[in-house]
Backbone and ligand atoms as CSV (ligand in chain L), in Angstrom:
chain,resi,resn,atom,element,x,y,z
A,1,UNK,N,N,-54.624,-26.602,21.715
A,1,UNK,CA,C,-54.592,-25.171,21.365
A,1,UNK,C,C,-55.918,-24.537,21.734
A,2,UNK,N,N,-55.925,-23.390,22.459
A,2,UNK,CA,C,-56.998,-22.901,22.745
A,2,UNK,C,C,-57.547,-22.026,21.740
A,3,UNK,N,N,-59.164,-22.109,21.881
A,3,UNK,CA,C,-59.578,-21.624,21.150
A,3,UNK,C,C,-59.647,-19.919,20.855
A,4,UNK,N,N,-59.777,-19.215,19.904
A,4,UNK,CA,C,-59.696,-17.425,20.340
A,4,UNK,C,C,-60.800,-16.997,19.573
A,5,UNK,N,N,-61.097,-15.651,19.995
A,5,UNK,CA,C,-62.152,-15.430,19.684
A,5,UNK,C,C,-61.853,-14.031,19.607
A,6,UNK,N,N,-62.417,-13.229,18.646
A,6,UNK,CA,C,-62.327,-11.676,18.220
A,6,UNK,C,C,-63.214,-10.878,18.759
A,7,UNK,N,N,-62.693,-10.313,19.971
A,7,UNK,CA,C,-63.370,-9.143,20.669
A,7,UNK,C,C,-63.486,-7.762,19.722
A,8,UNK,N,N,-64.730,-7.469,19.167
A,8,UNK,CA,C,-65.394,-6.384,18.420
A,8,UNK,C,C,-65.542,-5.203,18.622
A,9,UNK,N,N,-65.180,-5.013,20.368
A,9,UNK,CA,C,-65.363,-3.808,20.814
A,9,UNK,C,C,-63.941,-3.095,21.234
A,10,UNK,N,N,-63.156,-4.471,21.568
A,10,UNK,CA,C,-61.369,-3.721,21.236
A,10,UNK,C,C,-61.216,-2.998,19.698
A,11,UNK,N,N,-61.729,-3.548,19.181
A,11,UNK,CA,C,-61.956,-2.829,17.652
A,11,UNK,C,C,-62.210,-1.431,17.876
A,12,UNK,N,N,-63.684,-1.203,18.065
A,12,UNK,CA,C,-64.335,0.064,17.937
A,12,UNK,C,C,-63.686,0.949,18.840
A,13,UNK,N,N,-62.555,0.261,20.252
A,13,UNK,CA,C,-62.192,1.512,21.006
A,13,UNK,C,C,-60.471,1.637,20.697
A,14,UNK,N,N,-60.405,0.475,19.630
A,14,UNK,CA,C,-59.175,1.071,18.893
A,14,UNK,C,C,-58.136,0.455,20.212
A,15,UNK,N,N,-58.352,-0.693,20.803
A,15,UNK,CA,C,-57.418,-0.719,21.793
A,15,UNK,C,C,-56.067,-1.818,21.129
A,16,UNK,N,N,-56.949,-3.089,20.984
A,16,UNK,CA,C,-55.767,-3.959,20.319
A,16,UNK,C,C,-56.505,-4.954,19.969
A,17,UNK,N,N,-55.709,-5.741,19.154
A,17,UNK,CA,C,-55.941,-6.570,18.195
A,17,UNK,C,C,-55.313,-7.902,18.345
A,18,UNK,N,N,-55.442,-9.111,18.799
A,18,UNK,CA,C,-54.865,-10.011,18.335
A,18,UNK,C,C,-55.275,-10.771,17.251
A,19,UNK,N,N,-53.631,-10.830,16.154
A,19,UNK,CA,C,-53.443,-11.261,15.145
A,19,UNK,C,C,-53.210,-12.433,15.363
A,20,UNK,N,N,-53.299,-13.247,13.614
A,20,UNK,CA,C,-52.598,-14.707,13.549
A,20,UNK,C,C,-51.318,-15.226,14.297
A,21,UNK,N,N,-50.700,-14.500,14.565
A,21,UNK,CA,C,-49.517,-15.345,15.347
A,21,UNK,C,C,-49.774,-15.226,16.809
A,22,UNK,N,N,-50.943,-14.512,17.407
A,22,UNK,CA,C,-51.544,-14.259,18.920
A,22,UNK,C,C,-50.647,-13.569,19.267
A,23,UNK,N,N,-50.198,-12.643,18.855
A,23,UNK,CA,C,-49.162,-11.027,19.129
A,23,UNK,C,C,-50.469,-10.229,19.388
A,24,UNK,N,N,-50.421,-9.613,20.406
A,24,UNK,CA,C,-51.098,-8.234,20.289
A,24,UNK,C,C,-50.478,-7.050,20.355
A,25,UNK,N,N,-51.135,-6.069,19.310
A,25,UNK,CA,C,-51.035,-5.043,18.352
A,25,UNK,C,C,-51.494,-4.014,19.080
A,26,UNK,N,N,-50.927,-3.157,19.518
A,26,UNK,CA,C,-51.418,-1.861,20.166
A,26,UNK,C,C,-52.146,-0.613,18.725
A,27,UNK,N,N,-52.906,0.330,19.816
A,27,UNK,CA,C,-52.695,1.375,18.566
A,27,UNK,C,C,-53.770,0.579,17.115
A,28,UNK,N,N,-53.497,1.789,16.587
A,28,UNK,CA,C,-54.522,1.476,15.063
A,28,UNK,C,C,-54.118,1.120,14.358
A,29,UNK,N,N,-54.877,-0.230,13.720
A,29,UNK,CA,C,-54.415,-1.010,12.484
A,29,UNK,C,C,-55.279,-0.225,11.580
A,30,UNK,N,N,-54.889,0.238,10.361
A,30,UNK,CA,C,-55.884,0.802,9.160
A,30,UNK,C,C,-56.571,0.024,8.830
A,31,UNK,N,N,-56.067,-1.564,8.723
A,31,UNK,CA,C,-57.050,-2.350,7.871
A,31,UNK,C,C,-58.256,-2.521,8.424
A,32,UNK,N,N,-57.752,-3.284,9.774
A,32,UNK,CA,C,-59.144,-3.317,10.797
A,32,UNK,C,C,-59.903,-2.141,11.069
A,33,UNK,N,N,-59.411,-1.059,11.176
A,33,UNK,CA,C,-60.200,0.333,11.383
A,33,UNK,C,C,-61.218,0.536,10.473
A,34,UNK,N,N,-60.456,0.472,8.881
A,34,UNK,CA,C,-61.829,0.532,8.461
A,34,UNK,C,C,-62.827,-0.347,7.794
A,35,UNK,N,N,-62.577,-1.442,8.189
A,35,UNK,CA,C,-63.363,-1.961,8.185
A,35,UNK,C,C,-64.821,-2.153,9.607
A,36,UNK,N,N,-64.033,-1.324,10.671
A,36,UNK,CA,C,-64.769,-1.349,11.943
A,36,UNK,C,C,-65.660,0.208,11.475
A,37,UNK,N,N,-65.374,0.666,10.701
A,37,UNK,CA,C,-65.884,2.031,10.194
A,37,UNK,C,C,-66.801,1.991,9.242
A,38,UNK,N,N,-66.111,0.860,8.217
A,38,UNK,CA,C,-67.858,0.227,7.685
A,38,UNK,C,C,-68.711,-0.410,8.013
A,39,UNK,N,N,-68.381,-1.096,9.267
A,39,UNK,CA,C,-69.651,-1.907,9.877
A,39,UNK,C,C,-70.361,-0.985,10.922
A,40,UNK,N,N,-69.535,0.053,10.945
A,40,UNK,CA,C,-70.238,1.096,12.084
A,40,UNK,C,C,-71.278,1.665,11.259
A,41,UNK,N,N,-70.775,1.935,10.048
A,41,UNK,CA,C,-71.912,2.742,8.873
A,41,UNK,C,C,-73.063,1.992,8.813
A,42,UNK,N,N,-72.938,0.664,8.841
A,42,UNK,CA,C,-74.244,-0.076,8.501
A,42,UNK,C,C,-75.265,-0.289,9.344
A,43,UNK,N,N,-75.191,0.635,10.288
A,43,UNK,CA,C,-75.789,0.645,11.834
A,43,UNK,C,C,-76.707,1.946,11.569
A,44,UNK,N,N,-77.624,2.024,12.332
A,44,UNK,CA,C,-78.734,2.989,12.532
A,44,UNK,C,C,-78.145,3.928,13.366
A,45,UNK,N,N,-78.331,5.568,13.472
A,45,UNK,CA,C,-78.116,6.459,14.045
A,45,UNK,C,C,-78.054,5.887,15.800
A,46,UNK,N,N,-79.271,5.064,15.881
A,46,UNK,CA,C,-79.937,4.484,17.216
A,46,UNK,C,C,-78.732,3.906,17.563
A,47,UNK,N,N,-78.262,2.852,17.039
A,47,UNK,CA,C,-77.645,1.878,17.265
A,47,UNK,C,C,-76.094,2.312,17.516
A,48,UNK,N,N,-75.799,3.228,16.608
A,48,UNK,CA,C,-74.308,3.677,17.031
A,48,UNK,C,C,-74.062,4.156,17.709
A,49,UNK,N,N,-74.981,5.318,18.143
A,49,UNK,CA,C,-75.078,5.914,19.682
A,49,UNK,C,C,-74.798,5.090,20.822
A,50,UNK,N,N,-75.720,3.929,20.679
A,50,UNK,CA,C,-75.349,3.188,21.548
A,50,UNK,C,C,-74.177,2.846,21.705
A,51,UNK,N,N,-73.323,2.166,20.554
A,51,UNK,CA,C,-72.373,1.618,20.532
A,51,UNK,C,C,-71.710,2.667,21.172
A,52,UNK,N,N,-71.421,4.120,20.988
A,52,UNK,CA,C,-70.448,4.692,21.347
A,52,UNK,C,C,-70.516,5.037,23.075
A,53,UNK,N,N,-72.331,5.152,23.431
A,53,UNK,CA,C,-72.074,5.518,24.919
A,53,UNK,C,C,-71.712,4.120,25.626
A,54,UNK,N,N,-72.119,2.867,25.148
A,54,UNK,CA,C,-72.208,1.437,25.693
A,54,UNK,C,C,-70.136,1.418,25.964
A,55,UNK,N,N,-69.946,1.108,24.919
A,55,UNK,CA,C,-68.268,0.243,25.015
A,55,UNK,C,C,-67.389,1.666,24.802
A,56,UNK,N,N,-67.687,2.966,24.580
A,56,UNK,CA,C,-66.618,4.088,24.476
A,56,UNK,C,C,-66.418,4.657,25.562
A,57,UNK,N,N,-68.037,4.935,25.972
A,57,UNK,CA,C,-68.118,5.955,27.335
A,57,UNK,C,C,-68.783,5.119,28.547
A,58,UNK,N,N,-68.389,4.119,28.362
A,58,UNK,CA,C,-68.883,2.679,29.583
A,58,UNK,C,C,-70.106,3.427,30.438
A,59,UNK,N,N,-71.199,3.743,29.257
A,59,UNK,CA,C,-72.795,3.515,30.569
A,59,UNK,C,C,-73.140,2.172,30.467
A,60,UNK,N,N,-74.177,2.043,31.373
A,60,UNK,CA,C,-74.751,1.386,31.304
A,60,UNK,C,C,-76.298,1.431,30.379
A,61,UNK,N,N,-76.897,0.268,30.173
A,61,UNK,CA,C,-77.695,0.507,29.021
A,61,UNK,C,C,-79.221,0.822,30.675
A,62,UNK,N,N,-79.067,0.824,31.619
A,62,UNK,CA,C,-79.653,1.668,32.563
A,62,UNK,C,C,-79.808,3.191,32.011
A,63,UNK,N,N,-78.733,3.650,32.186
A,63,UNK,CA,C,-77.949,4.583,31.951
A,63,UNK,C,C,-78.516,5.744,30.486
A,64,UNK,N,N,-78.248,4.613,29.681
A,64,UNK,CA,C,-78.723,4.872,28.297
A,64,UNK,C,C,-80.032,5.659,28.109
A,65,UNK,N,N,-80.930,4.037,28.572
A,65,UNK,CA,C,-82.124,4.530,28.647
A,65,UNK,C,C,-82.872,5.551,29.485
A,66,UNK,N,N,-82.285,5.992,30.862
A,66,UNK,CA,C,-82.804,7.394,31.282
A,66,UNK,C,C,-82.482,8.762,29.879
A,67,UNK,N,N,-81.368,8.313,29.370
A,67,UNK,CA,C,-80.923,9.647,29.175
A,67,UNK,C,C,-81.677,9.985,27.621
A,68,UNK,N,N,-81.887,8.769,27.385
A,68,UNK,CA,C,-82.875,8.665,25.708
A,68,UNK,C,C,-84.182,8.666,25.496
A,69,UNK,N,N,-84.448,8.473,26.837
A,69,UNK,CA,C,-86.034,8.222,27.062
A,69,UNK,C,C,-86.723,7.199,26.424
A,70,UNK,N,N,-85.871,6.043,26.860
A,70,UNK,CA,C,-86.259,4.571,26.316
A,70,UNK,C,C,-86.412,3.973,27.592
A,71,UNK,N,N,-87.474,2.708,27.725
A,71,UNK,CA,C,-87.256,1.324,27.981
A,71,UNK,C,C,-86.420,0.898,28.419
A,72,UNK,N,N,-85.762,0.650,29.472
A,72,UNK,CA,C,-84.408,-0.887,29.431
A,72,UNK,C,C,-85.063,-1.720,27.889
A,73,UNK,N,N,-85.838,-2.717,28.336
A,73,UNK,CA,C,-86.264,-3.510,27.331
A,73,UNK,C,C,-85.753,-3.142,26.127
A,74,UNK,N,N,-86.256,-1.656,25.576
A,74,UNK,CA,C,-86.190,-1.089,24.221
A,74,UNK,C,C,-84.342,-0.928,23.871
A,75,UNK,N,N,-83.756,-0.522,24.658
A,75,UNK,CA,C,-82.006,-0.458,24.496
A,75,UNK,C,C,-81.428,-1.564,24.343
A,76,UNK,N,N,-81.979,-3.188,25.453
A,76,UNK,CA,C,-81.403,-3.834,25.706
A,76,UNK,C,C,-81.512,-4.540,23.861
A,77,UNK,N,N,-82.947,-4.152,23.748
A,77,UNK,CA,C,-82.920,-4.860,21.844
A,77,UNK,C,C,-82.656,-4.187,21.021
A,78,UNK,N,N,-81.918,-2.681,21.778
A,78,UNK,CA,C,-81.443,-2.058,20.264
A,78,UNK,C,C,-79.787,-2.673,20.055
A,79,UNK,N,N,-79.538,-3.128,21.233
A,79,UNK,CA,C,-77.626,-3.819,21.966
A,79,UNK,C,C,-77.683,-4.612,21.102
A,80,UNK,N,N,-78.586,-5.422,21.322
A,80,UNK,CA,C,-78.521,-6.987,20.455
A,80,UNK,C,C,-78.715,-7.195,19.222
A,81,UNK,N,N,-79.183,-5.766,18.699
A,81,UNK,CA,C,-79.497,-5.556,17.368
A,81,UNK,C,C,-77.936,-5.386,16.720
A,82,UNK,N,N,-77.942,-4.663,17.741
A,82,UNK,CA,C,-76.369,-3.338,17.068
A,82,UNK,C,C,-75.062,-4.488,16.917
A,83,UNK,N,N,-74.946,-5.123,17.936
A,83,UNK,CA,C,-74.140,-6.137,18.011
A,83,UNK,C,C,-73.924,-7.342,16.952
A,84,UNK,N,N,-75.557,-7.686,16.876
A,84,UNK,CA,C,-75.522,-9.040,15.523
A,84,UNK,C,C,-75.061,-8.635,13.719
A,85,UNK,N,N,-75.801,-6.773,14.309
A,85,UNK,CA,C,-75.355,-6.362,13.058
A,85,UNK,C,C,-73.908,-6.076,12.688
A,86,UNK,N,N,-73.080,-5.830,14.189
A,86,UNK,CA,C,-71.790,-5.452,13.463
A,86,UNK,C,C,-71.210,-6.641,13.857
A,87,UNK,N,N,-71.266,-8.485,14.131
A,87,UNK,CA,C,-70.822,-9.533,14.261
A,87,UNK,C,C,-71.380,-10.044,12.533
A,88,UNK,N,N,-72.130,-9.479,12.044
A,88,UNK,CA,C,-72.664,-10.371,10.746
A,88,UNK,C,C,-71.943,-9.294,9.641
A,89,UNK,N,N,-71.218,-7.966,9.603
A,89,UNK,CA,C,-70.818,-7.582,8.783
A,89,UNK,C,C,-69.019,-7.774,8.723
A,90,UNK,N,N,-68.879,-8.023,9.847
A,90,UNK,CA,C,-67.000,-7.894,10.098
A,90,UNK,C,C,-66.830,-9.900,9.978
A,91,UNK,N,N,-67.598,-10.673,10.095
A,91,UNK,CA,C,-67.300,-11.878,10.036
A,91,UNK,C,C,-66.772,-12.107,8.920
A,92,UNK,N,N,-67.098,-12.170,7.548
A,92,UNK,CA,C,-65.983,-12.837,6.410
A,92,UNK,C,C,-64.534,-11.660,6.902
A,93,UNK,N,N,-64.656,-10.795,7.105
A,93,UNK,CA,C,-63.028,-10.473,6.958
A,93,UNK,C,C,-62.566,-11.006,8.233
A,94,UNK,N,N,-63.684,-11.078,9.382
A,94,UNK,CA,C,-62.981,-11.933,10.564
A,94,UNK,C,C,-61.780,-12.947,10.206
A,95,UNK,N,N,-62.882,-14.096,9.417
A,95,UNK,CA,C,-62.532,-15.576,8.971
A,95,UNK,C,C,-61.583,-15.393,8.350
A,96,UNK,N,N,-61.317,-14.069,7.342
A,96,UNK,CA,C,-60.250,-13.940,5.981
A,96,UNK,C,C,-59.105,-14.086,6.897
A,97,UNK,N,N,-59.102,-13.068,7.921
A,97,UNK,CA,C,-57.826,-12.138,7.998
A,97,UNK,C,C,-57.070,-13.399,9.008
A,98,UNK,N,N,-57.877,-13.646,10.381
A,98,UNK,CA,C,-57.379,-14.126,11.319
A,98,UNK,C,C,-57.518,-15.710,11.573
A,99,UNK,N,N,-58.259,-16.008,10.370
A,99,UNK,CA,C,-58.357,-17.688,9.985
A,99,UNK,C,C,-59.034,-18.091,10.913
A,100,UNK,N,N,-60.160,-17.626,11.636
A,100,UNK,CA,C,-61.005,-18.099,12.650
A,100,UNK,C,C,-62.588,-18.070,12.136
A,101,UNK,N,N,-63.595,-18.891,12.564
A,101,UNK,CA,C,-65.174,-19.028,12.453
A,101,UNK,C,C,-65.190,-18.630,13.461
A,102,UNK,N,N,-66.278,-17.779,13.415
A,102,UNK,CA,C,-67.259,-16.805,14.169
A,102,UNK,C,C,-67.673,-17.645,15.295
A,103,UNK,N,N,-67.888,-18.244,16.560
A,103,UNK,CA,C,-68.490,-18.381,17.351
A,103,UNK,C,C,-68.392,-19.655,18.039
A,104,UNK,N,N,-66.818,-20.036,18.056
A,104,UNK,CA,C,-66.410,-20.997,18.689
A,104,UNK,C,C,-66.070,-20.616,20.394
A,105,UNK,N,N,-67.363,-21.291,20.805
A,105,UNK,CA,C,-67.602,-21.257,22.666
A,105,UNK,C,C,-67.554,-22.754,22.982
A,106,UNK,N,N,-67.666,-22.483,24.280
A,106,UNK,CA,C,-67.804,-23.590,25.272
A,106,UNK,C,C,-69.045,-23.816,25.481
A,107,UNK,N,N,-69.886,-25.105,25.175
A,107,UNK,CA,C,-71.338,-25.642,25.496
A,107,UNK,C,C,-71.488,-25.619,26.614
A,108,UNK,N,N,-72.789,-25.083,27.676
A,108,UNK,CA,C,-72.784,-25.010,29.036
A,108,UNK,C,C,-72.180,-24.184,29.489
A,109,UNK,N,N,-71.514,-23.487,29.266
A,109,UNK,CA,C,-71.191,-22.152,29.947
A,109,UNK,C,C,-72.530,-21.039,29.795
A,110,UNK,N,N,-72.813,-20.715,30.569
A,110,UNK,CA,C,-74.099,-19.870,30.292
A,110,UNK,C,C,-73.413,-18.440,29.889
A,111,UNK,N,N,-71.929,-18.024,30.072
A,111,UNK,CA,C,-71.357,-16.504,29.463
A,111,UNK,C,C,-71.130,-17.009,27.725
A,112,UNK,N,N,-70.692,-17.976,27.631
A,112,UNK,CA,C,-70.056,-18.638,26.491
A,112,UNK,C,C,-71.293,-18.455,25.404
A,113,UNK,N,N,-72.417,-18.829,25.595
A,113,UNK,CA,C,-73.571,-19.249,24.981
A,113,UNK,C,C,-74.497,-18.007,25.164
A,114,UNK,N,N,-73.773,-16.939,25.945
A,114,UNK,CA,C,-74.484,-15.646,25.125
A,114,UNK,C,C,-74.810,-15.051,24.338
A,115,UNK,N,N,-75.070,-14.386,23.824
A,115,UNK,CA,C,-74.916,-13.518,22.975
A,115,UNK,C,C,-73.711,-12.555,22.746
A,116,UNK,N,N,-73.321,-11.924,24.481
A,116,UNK,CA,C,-73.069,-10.853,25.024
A,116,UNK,C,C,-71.502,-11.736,25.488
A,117,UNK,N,N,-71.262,-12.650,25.063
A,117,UNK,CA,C,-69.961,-13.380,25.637
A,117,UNK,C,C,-69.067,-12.296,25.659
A,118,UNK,N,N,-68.736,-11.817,24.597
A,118,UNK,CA,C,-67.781,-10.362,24.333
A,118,UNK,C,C,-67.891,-9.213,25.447
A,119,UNK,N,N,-68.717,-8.892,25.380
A,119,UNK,CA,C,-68.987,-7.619,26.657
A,119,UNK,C,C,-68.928,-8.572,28.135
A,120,UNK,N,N,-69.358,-9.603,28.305
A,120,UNK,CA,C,-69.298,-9.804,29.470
A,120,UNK,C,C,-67.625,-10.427,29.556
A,121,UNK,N,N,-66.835,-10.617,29.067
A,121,UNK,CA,C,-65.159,-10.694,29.015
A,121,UNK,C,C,-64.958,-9.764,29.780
A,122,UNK,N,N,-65.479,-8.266,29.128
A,122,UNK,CA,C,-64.612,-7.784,29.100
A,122,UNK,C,C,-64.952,-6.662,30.759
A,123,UNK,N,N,-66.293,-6.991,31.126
A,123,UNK,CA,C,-66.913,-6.828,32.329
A,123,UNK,C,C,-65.786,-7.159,33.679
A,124,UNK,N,N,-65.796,-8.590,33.421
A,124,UNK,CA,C,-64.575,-9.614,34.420
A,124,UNK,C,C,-63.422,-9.156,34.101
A,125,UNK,N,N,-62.712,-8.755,33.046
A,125,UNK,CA,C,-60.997,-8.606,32.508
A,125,UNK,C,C,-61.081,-6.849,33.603
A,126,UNK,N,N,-62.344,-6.452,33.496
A,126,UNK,CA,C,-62.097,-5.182,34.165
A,126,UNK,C,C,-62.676,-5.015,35.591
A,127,UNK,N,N,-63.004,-5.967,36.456
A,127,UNK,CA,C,-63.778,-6.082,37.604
A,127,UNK,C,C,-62.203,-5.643,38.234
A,128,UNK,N,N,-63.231,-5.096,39.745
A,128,UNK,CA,C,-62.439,-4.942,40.640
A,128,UNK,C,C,-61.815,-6.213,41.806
A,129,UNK,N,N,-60.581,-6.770,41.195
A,129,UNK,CA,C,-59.872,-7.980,41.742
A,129,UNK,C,C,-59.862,-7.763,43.449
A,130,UNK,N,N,-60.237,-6.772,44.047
A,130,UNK,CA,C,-60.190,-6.827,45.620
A,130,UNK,C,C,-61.522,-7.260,46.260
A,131,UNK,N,N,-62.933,-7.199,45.018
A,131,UNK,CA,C,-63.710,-7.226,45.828
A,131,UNK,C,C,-64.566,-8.697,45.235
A,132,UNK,N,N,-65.708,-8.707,45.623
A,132,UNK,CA,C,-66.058,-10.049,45.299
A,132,UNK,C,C,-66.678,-10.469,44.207
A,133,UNK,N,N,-67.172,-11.244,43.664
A,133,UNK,CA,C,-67.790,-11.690,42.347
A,133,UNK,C,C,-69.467,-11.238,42.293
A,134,UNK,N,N,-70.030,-10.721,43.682
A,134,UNK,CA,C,-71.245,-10.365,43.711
A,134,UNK,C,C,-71.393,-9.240,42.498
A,135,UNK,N,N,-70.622,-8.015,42.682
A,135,UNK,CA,C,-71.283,-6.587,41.665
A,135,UNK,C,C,-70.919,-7.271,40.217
A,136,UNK,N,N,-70.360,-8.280,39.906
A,136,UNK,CA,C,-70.016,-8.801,38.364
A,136,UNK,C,C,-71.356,-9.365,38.454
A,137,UNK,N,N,-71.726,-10.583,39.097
A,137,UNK,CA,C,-72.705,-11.201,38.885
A,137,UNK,C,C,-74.036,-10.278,38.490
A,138,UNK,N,N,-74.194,-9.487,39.606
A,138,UNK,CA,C,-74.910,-8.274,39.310
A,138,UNK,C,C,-74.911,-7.398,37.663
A,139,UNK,N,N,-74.209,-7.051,37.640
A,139,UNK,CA,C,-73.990,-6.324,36.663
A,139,UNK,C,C,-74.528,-6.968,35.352
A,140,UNK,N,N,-73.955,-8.585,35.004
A,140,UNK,CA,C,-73.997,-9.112,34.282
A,140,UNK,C,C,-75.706,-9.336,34.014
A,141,UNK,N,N,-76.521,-9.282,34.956
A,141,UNK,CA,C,-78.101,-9.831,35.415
A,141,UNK,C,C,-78.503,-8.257,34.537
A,142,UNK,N,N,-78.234,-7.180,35.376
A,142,UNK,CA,C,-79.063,-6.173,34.855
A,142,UNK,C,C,-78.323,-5.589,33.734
A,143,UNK,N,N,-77.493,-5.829,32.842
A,143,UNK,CA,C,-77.019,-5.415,31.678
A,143,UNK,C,C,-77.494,-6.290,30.494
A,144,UNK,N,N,-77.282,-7.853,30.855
A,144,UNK,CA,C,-78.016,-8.375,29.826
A,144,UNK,C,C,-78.989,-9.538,30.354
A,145,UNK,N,N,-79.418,-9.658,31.573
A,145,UNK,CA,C,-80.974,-10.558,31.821
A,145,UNK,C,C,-80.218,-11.732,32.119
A,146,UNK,N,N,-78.705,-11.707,32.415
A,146,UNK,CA,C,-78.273,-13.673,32.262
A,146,UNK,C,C,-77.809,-13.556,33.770
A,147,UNK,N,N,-78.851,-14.608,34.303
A,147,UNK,CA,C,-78.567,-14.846,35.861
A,147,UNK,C,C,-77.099,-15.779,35.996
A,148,UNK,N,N,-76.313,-15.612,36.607
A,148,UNK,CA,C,-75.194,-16.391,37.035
A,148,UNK,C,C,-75.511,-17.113,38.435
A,149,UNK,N,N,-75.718,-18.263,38.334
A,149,UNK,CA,C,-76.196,-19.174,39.493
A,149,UNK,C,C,-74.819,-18.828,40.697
A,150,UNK,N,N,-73.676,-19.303,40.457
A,150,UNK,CA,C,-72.792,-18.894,41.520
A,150,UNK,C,C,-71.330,-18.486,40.902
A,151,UNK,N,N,-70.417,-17.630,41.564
A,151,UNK,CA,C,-69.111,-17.243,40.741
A,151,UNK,C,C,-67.862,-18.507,40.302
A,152,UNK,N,N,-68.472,-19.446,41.169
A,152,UNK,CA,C,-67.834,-20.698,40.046
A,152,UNK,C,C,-67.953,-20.476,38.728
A,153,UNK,N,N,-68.961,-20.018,38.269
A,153,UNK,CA,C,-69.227,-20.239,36.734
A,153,UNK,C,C,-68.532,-19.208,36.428
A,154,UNK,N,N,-68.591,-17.664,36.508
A,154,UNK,CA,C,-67.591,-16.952,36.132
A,154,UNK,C,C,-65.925,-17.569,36.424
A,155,UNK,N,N,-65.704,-18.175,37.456
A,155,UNK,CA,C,-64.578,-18.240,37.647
A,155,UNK,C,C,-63.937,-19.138,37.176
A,156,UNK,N,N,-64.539,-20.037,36.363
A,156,UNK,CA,C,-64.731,-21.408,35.646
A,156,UNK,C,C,-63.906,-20.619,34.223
A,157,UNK,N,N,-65.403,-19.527,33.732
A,157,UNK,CA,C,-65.253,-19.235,32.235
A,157,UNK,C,C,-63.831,-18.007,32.120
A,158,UNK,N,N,-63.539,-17.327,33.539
A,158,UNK,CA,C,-62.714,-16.538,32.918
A,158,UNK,C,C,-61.304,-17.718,33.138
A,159,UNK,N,N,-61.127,-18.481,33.746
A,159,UNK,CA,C,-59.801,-19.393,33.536
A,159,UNK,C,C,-60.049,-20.089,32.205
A,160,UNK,N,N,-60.876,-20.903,31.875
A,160,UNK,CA,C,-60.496,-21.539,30.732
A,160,UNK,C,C,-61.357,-21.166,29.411
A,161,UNK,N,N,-62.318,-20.161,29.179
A,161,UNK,CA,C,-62.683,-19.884,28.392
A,161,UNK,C,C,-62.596,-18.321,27.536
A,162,UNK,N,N,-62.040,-17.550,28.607
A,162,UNK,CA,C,-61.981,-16.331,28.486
A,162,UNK,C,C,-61.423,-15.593,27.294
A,163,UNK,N,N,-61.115,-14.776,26.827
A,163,UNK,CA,C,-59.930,-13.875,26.354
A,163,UNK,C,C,-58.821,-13.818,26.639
A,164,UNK,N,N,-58.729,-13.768,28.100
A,164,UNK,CA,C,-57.219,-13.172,28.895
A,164,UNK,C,C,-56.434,-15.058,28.628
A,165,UNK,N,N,-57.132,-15.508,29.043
A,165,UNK,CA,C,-56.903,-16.986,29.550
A,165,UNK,C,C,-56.431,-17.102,27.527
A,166,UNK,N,N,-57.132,-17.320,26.770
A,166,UNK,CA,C,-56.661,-17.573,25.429
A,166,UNK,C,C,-55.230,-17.157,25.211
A,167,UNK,N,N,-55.589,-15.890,25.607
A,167,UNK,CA,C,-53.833,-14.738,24.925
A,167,UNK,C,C,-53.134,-15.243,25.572
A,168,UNK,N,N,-53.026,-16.000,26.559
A,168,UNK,CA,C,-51.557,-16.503,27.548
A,168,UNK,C,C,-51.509,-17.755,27.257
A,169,UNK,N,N,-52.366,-18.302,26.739
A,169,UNK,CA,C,-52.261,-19.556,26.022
A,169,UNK,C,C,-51.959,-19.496,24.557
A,170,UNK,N,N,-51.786,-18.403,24.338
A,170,UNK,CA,C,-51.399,-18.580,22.363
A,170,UNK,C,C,-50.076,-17.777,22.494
A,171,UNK,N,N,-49.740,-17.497,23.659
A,171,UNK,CA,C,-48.423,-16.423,23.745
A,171,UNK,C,C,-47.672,-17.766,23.968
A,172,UNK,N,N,-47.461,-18.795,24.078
A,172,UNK,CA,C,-46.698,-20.024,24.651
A,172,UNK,C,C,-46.273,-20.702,23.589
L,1,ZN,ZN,ZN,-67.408,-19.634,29.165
């Protein structure tokens, strides 16, 4: 049985949800909503901003920082802030609801053993399939600092470690 893992930012954009039986749920669940509404609260003005231009209005944290008059550096640690904070407040109802622990990856995968495993899913689930693994690799370097030696490794983690790869394995 493969392992699954709760993407945080399908949450916040309200897209879908997979539940205990690995059905996915279109549309808004109340329960999860607000609870994605109290972990949004527990976030700094700074930090939610982010959240909303980062995973709502897909900038880049490039992007961000021209328009805030920050640092890369300074955004990239407000991401990692914003992130641990809303992975350390939604985890017990994670565990409650969907009977899963927080942070079951693959050792040696260098996406797996991110931080950023979540965003970078969801980077690849949305790459452009005509062209090559270079602008992912890219992307992945200047969004969060993690060099990808060659697209084997992406192509490794999105077959057997991924999201997409899970849901078609728990749909069976
Ligand atoms: Zn992986």
């Amino acid at each position: 049985m493969a392992r699954r893992r709760i993407i945080y930012h399908d949450w916040l954009a309200r897209e879908r949800a997979v539940d205990q039986s690995g059905e996915v749920s279109n549309g808004a669940d109340s329960e999860i909503d607000q609870h994605v509404q109290r972990a949004l609260a527990t976030l700094s003005e700074n930090e939610r901003e982010f959240i909303v231009h980062f995973y709502f209005m897909g900038q880049t944290e490039q992007q961000i920082a021209k328009a805030t008059g920050r640092t890369v550096i300074r955004v990239h640690a407000l991401h990692r802030r914003a992130v641990r904070k809303l992975r350390r407040s939604l985890g017990g109802f994670v565990a409650e609801r969907f009977g899963l622990e927080l942070g079951g990856r693959a050792s040696g995968c260098p996406v797996c053993e991110s931080e950023f495993a979540a965003e970078i899913d969801w980077i690849i689930a949305n790459r452009d399939r005509k062209a090559t693994w270079r602008p992912v690799m890219r992307e992945i370097h200047e969004s969060f600092g993690i060099q990808i030696r060659s697209p084997q490794v992406l192509i490794g983690h999105e077959r057997y470690h991924s999201r997409s790869q899970r849901r078609q394995d728990n749909g069976q």
